[in-house]
MIFISE-695666 format. One record per residue: residue number from 1; residue in one letter; chain; x, y, z of N, C-alpha, C, CB in turn. Coordinates in Angstrom, 2 decimals. Glycine has a CB too. Example, Ala and Ser with C-alpha at 12.3 -4.5 7.8 and 13.67 -1.06 7.14 Angstrom:
! residues 2
(1 A A (13.19 -5.69 7.80) (12.30 -4.50 7.80) (13.20 -3.30 7.80) (11.31 -4.47 9.05))
(2 S A (12.85 -2.25 7.08) (13.67 -1.06 7.14) (12.90 0.03 7.87) (14.08 -0.60 5.72))
//
This chain:
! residues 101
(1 X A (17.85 -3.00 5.58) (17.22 -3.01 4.27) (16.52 -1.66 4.03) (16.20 -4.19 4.16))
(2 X A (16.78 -0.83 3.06) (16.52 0.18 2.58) (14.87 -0.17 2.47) (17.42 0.50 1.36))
(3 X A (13.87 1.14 2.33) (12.26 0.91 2.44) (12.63 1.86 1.15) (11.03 1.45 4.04))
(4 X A (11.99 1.35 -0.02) (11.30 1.68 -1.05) (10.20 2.89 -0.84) (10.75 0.47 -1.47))
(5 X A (10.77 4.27 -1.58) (9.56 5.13 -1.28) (8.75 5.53 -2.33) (9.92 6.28 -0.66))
(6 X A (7.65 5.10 -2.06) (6.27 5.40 -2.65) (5.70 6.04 -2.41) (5.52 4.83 -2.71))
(7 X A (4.64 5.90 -3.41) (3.25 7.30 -2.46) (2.44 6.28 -1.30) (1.38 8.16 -4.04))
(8 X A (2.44 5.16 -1.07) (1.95 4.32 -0.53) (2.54 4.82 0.98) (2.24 2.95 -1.18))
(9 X A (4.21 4.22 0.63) (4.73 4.89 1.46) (5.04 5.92 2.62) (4.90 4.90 1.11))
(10 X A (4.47 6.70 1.61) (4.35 8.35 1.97) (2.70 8.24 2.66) (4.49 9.65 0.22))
(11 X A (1.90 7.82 2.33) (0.48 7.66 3.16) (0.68 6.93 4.43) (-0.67 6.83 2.32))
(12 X A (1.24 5.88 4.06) (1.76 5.22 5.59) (1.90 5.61 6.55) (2.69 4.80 5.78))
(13 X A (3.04 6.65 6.35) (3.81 7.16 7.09) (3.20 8.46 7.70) (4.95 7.29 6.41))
(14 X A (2.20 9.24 6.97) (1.09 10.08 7.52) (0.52 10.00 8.37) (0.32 10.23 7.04))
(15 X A (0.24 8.59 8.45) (-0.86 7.40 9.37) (-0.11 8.08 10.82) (-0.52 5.04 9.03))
(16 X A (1.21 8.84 10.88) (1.39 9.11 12.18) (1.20 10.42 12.67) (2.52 8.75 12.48))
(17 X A (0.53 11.19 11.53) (0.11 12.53 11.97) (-1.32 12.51 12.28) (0.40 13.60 10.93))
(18 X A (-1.80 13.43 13.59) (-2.93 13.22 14.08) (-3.98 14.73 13.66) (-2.61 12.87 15.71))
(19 X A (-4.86 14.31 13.51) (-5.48 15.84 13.85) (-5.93 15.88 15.61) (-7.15 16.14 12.69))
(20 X A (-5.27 17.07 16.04) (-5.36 17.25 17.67) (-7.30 17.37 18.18) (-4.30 19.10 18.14))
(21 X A (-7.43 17.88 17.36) (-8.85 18.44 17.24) (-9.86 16.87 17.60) (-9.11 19.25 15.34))
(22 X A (-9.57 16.29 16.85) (-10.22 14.80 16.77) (-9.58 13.76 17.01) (-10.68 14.46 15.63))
(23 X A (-8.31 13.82 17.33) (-7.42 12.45 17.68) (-7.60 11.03 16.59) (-7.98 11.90 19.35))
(24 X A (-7.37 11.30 15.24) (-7.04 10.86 14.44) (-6.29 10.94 13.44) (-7.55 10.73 14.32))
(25 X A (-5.95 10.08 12.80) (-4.50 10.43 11.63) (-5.26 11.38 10.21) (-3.62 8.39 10.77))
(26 X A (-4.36 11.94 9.89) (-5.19 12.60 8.15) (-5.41 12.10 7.16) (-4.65 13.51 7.37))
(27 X A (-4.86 10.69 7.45) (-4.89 9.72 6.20) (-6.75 9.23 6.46) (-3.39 8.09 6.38))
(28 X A (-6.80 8.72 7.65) (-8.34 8.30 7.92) (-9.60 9.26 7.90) (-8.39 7.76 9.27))
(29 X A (-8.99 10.93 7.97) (-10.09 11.61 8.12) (-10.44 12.06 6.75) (-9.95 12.66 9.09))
(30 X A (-9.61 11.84 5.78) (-9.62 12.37 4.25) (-8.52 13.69 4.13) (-11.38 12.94 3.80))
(31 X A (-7.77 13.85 5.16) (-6.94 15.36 4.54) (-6.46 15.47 3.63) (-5.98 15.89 5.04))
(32 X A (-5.44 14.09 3.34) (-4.72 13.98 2.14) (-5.27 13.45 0.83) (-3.72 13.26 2.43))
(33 X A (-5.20 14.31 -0.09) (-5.78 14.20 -1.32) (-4.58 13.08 -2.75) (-6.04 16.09 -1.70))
(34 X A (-3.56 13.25 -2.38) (-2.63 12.82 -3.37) (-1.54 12.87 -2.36) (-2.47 13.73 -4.78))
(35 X A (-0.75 11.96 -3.14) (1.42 12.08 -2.71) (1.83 11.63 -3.96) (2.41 10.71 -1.19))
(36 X A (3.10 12.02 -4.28) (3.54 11.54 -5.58) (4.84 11.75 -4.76) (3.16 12.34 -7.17))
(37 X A (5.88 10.71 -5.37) (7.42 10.49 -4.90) (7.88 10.83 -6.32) (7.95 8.79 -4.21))
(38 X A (9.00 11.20 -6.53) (9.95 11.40 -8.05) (11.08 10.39 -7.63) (10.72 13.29 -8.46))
(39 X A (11.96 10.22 -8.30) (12.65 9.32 -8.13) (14.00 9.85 -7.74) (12.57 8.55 -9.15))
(40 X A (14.06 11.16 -7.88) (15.22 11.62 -7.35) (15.26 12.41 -5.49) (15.60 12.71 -8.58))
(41 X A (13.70 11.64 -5.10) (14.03 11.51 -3.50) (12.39 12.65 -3.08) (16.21 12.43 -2.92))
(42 X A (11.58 13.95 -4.11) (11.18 14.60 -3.92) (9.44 14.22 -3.79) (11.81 15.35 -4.63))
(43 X A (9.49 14.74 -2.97) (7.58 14.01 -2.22) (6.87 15.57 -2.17) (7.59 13.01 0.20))
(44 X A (5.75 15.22 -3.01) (4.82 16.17 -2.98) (3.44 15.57 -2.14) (4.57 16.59 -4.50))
(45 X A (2.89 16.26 -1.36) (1.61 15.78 -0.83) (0.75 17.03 -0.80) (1.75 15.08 0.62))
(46 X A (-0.50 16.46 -1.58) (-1.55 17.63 -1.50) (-2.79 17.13 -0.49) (-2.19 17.99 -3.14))
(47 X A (-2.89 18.47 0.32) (-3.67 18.06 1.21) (-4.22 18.98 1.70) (-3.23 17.39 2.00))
(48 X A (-5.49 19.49 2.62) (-6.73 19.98 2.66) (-7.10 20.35 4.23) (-7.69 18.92 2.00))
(49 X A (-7.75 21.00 5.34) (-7.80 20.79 6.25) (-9.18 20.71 6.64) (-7.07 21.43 6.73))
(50 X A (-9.46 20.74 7.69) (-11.65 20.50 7.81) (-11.87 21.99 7.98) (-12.65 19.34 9.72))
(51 X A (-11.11 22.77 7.71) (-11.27 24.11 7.66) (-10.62 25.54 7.45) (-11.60 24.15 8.38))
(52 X A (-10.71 26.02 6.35) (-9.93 27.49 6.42) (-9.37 27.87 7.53) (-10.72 28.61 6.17))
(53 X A (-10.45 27.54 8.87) (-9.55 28.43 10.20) (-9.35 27.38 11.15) (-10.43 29.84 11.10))
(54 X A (-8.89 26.78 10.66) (-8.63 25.48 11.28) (-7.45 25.87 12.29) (-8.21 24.26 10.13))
(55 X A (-7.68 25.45 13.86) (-6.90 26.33 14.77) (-5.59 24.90 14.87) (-7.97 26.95 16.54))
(56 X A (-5.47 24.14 14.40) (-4.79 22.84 14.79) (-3.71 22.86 13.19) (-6.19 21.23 15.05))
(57 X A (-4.03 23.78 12.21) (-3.84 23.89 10.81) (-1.62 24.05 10.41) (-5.03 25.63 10.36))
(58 X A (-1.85 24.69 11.64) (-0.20 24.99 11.32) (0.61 23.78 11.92) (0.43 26.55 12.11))
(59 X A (0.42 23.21 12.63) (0.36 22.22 13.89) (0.42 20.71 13.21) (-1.19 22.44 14.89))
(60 X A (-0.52 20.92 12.33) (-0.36 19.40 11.37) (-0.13 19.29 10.50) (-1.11 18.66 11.11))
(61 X A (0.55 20.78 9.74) (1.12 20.55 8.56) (2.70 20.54 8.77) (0.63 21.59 7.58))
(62 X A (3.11 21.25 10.30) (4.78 20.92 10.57) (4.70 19.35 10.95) (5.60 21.95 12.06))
(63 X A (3.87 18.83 11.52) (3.74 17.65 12.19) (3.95 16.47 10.49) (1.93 17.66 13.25))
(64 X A (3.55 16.86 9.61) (3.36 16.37 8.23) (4.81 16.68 7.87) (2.11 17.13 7.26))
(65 X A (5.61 17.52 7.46) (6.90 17.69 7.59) (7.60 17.08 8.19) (7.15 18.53 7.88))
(66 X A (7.87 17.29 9.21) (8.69 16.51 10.19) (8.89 14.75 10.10) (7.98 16.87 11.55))
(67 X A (7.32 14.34 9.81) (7.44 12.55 9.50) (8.12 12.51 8.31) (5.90 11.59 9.24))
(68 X A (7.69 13.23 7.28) (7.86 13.05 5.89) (9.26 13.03 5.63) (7.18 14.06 5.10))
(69 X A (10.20 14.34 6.15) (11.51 14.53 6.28) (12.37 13.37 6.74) (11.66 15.55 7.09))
(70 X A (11.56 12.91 7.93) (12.47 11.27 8.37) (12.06 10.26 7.62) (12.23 10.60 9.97))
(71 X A (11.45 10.23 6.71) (11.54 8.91 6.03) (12.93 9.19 4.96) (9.91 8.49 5.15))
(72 X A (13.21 7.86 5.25) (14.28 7.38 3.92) (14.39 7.96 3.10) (14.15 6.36 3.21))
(73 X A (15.03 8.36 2.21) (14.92 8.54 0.68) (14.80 9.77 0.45) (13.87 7.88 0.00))
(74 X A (14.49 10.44 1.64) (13.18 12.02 0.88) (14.50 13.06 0.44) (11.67 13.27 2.69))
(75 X A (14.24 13.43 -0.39) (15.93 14.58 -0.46) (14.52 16.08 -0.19) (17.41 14.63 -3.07))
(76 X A (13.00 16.36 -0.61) (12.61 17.49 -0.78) (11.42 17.14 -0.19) (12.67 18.06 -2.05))
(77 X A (10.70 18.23 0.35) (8.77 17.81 0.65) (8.61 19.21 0.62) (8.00 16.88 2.44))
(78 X A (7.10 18.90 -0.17) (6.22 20.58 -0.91) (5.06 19.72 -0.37) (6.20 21.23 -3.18))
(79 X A (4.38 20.51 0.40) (2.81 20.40 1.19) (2.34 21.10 0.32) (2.44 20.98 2.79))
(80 X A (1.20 21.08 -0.52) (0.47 21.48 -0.79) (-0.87 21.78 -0.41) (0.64 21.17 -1.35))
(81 X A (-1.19 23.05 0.26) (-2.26 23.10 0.79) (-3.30 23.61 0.00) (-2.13 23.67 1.79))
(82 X A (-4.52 22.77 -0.38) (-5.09 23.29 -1.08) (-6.82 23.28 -0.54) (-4.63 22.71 -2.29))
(83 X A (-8.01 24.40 -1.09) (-9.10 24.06 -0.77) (-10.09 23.72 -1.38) (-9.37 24.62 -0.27))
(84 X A (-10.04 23.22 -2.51) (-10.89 22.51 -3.25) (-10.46 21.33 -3.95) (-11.38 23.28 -4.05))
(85 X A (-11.14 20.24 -4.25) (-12.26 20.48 -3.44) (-12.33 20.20 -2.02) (-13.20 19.87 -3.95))
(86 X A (-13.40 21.13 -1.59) (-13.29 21.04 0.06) (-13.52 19.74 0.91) (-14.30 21.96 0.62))
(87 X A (-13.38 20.33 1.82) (-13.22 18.80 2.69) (-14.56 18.82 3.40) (-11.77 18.68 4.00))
(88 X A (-15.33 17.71 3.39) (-16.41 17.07 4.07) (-16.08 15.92 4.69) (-17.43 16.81 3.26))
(89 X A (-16.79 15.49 5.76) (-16.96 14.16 6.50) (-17.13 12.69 5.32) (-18.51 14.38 7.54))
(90 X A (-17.79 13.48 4.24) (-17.55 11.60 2.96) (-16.75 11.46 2.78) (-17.94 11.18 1.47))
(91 X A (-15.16 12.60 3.22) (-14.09 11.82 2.85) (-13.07 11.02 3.86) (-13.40 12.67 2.13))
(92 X A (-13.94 10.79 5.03) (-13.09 10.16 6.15) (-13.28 8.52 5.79) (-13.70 10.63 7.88))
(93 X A (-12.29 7.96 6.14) (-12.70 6.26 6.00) (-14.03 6.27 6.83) (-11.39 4.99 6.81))
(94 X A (-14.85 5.11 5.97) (-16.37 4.53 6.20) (-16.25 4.25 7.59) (-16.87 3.12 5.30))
(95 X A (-15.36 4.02 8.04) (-15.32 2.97 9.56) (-14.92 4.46 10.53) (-13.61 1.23 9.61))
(96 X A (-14.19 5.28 10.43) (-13.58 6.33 10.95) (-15.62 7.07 11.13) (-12.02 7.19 9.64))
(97 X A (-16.19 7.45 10.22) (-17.30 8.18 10.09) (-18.13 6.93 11.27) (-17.88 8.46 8.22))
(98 X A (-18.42 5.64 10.95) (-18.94 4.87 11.83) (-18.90 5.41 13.11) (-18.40 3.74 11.78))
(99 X A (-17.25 5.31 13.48) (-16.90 5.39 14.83) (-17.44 6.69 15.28) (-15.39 5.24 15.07))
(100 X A (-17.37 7.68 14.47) (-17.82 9.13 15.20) (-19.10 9.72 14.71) (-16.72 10.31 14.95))
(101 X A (-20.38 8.60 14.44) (-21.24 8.98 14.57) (-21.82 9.78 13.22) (-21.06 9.49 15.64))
//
């Protein structure tokens, strides 16, 4: 059975990229800001890192590629890296910030 691709989808499937730095996915720490799917297969994801010099930065945006590319459906993927607005700790899930204090 074919998987329907969404932006839902496409977050899901993020859920398997980690930041090395912190050993968590980017979906829970806030990296990803948006995904939009088109219907002719093309996934855009805009997304952010916890830092300009973020030494883990190249590392999790091929790592973001690579999932994205194996999902179903995808014919294109454009990462959008962007820095504003910037990334703070209010944007990690409530429970993720719990866990680390």
């Amino acid at each position: 059975m074919a998987t329907t691709l969404t932006p839902d989808s496409v977050k899901k499937a993020l859920r398997a990229v980690k930041d090395p730095e912190l050993g968590l996915n980017i979906i829970d720490i806030g990296l990803v800001y948006d995904a939009t799917v088109s219907d002719d297969g093309d996934v855009k994801v805009t997304m952010t890192l916890t830092s300009p010099g973020c030494p883990s930065g190249a590392e999790i945006m091929q790592d973001a590629r690579l999932v994205l590319e194996d999902l179903e459906g995808v014919r294109n993927v454009e990462l959008e890296l962007v820095w504003e607005p910037y990334w703070t700790p209010e944007r990690m899930d409530p429970r993720v910030r719990a866990f680390l204090g």
